[in-house]
N, C-alpha and C positions, 0 to 999 in steps of 0.2 A: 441678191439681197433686196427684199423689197424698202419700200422708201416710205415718210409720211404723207407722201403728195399722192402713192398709190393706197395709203392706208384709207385715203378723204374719198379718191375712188369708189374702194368697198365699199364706203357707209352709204354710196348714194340711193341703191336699188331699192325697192319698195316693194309690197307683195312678197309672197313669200319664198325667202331664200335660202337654200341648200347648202352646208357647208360639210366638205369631206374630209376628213385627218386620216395619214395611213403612213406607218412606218414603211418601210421597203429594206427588203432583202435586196444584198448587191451581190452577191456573191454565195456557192452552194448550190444545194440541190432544193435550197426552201426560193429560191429564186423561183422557181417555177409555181409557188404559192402567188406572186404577185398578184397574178391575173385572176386568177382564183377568189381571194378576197379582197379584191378591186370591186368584183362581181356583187359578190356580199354585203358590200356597202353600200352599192347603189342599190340592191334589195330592200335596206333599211329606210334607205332615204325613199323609197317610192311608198314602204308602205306610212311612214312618220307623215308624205304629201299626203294618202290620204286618211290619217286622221285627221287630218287638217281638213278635210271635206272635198278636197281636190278629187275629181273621180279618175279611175284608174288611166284612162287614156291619155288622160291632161297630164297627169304625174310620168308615164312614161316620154311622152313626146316632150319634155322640159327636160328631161332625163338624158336625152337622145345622146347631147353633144358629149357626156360622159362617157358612154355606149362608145362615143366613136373614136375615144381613145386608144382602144383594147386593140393597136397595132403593135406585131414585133418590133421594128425601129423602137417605137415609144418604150416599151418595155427593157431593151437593150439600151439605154440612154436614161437610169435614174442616177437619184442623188439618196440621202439619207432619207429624205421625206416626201410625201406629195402632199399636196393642200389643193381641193378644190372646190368652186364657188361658184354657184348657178343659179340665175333668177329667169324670170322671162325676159328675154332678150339680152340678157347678160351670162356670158362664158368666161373666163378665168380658171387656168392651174400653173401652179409653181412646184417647181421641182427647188427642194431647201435642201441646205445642209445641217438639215436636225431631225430627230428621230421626233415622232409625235405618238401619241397612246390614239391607237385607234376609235375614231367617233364622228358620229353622223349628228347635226344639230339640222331642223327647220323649225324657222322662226321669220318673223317679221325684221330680224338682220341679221349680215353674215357674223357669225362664230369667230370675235379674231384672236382671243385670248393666246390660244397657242401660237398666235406670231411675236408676243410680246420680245421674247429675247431678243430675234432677230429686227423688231418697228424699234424697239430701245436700245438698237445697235449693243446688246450685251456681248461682255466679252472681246471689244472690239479693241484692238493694239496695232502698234507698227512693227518691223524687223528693220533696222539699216543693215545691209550687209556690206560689210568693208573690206577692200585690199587695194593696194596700190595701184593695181591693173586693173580692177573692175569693180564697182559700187552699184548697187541695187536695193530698191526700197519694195517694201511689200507693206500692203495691209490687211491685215486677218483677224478674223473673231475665232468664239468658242470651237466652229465648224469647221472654217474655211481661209484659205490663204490666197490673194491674188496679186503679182506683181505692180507696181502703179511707177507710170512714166511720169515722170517730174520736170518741168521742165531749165533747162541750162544746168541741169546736175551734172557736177562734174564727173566724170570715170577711169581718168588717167594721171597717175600724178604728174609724168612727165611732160604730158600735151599740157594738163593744166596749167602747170607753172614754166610752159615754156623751157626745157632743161633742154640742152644737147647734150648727150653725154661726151662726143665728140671733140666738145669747144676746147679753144687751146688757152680761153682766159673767164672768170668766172661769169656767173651771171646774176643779176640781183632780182632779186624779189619785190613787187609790186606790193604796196602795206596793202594791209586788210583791216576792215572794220572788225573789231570782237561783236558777233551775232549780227555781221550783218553790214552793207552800206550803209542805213540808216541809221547806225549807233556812232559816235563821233568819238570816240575813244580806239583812235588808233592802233596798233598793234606796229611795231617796225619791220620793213623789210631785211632780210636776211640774207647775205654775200657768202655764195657758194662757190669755191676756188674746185679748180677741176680733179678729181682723183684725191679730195678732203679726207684722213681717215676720221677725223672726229666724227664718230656716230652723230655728236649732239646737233652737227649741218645738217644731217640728213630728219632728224627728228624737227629739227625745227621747218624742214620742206614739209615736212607729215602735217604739220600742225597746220603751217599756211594752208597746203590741201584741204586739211580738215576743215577748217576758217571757211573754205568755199562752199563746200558740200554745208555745212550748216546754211549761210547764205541762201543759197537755194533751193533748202527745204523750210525758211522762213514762213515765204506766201503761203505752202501747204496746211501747215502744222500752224498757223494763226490762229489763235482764240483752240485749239483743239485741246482735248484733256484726255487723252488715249495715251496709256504705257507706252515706249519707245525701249525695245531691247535692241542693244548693239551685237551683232555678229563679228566676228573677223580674230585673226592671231590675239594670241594673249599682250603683247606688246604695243597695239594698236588701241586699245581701247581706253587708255589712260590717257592719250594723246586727244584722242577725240572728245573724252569726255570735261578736255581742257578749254578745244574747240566749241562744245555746244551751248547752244543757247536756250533749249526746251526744255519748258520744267518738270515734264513729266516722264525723259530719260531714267528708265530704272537702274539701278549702283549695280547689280547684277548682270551678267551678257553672258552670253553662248562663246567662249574662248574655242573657237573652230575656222577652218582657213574654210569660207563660203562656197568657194570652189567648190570644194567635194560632198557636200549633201545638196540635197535636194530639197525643191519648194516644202515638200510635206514634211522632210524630216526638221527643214527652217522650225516651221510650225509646229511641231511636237516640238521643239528644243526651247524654243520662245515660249509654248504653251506653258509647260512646267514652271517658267517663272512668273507668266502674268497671272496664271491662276490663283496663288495665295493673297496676290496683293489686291485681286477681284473682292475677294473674299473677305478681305478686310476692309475692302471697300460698305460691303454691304452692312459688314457688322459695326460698321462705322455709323449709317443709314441708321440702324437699330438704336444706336444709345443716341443718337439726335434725335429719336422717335420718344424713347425715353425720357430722356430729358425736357423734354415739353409734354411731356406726358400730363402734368400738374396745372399748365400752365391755361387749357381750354383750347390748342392748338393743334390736340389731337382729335381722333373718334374711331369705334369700331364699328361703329352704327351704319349700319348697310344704307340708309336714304340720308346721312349726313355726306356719307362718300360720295355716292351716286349725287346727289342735288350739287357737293363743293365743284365735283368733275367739272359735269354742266357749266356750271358760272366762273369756272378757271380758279379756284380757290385753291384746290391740289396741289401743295409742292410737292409732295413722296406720296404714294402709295406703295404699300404691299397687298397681295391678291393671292389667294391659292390659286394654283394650277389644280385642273381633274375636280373641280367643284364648280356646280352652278346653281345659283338661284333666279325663280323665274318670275317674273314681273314686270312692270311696265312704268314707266315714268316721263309726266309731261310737264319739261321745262316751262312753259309760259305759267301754269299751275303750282307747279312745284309740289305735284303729287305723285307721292312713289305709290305703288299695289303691288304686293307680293302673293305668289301662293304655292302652292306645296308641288304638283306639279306646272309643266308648260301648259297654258291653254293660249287661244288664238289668238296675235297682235301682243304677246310676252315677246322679252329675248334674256337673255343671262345680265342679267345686274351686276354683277360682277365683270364680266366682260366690257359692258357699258361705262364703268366707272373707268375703267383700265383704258380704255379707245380713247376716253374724252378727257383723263388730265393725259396722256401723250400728245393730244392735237392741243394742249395749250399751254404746251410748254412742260408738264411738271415731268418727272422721275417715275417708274413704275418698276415696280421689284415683282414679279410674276415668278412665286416660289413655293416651292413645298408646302399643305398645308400646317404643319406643325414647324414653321419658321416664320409664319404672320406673327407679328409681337401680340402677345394679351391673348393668345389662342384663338382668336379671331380670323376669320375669313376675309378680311379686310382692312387693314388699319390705317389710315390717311395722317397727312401732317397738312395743315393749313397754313395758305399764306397770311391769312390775314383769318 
């Protein structure tokens, strides 16, 4: 995943830089296409250098270090996407897990539009996976799922709470903070006699378990606002969700013993549930967009957008994907120039508007064109 520390990166190059998009084939007989319009692209890009006035040797020799990608390894080792970026003496490519529409951008800066979902962390949720014997947490977006080691998370109920099943006299339970040591609202320990049938002993072990495993996903999950799907047996998850403390635990879970699926199927199972509430996330975006619609806190005005970016005024934007316009804009001035195609020292205004309220904080919705509100190519909400 890239990050906004490498987003500040990209913007630094100067002169003119090269940006690649290219879905990739994993799988198939169109796999053997990769390499093929891999080629293609960088065709485009040598000749887009020279209209740009660069002469043909200059443009290949800048060109090179993408040339010297074109190894089998490399090729046997993709992701849904490649993205690459090449200035003089600057090299970068990422392998994402997003498909991208094919497209070659030179300009006087890199092209980052198509990372927005991924710089906006879109799509991005937790999974807890629960059982008595084993707990694991994962974090994943729209793409991608990856395990995340937590630290003092508990993974046994019996090690955690000290049980012997052995003992010949009961054992008690150490209170627990509800959400936490730092909460002062006790919870009581619970006296477990040896071979109890009361279920409700043993539920109540569950809870204190749970009690911890919250605990020590507090420090993680601070200040975060990413969906939280619970994993684990249907009986478990009422217990936990007795235990938790995060408010953005969703009332739905994946009722499945974690055990037996796997990371990917985690994530399709997870997926299906945090996807609608994404969705109403944004359409939520839309009528706060509305709703100050009257108020002079909106605009669709491509050098309102662009100038608010600039000077951090951006709390939301919305921006079409697969659209650019081409232009130039100098913050000390506060003069936007648009024209109809690229000419030399433009870059995507749109793009630019989208890089710069991410780098100051605000929200960016990089979506369909006929999902900007007002049918607009850009619709901003100010902070002020």
């Amino acid at each position: 995943m890239l990050s906004i520390d490498e987003l500040k990166e990209l913007l630094q190059p100067q002169g003119l830089c090269v940006s690649i998009f290219m879905p990739m084939h994993r799988a198939g007989s169109e796999v053997q296409q990769n390499p093929i319009r891999f080629k293609d692209l960088i065709k485009q890009a040598e000749d887009q250098l020279q209209a740009h006035d660069m002469r043909r040797t200059d443009a290949v020799a800048l060109l090179e270090p993408a040339h010297s990608l074109d190894q089998t390894d490399f090729w046997e080792n993709q992701d849904e996407g490649l993205a690459v970026f090449i200035a003089e003496g600057w090299f970068r490519y990422y392998k994402l897990p997003m498909r991208f529409e094919e497209l070659v951008v030179v300009s006087d800066r890199f092209h980052l539009k198509p990372l927005i979902p991924l710089l906006n962390r879109d799509g991005e949720f937790y999974i807890l996976a629960l059982s008595q014997k084993q707990v694991r947490f994962f974090e994943g977006s729209r793409y991608s799922i990856k395990q995340v080691e937590i630290e003092n998370l508990p993974q046994n109920i019996d090690e955690t709470l000290q049980y012997d099943e052995t003992a010949q006299e009961g054992q008690f339970r150490i209170n627990t903070s509800k959400g936490g040591t730092n909460n002062p609202f006790q919870r009581s320990g619970s006296y477990h006699g040896q071979g109890a049938p009361d279920r409700d002993y043993h539920n109540r072990d569950i809870l204190q378990f749970f009690h911890q495993i919250d605990a020590a996903l507090h420090p993680f999950l601070k200040d975060k606002r990413a969906p939280l799907v619970l994993v684990g047996v249907e009986y478990l998850l009422p217990i936990y969700r007795e235990a938790n403390t995060y408010q953005h635990l969703l009332e739905e879970g994946v009722t499945e013993s974690p055990k037996v699926v796997s990371p990917e199927e985690l994530h399709d199972q997870a997926w299906a549930i945090v996807e609608p509430c994404l969705m109403q996330q944004e359409q939520v975006a839309i009528e706060y967009y509305q709703n100050l619609s009257a108020t002079g806190k909106t605009s669709t005005d491509l050098k309102e957008a662009v100038s608010g970016a600039y000077y951090g005024r951006v709390e939301q934007l919305f921006v079409a994907v697969g659209r650019q316009r081409w232009g130039n804009f100098d913050p000390d001035s506060n003069e936007l120039h648009m024209h109809e195609t690229a000419e030399p020292g433009d870059e995507d205004l749109l793009n630019a508007a989208a890089l710069q309220t991410l780098l100051n904080g605000g929200t960016v919705y990089a979506v369909e064109p006929e999902k900007v509100p007002d049918s607009a190519l850009v619709a901003a909400v100010f902070r002020y």
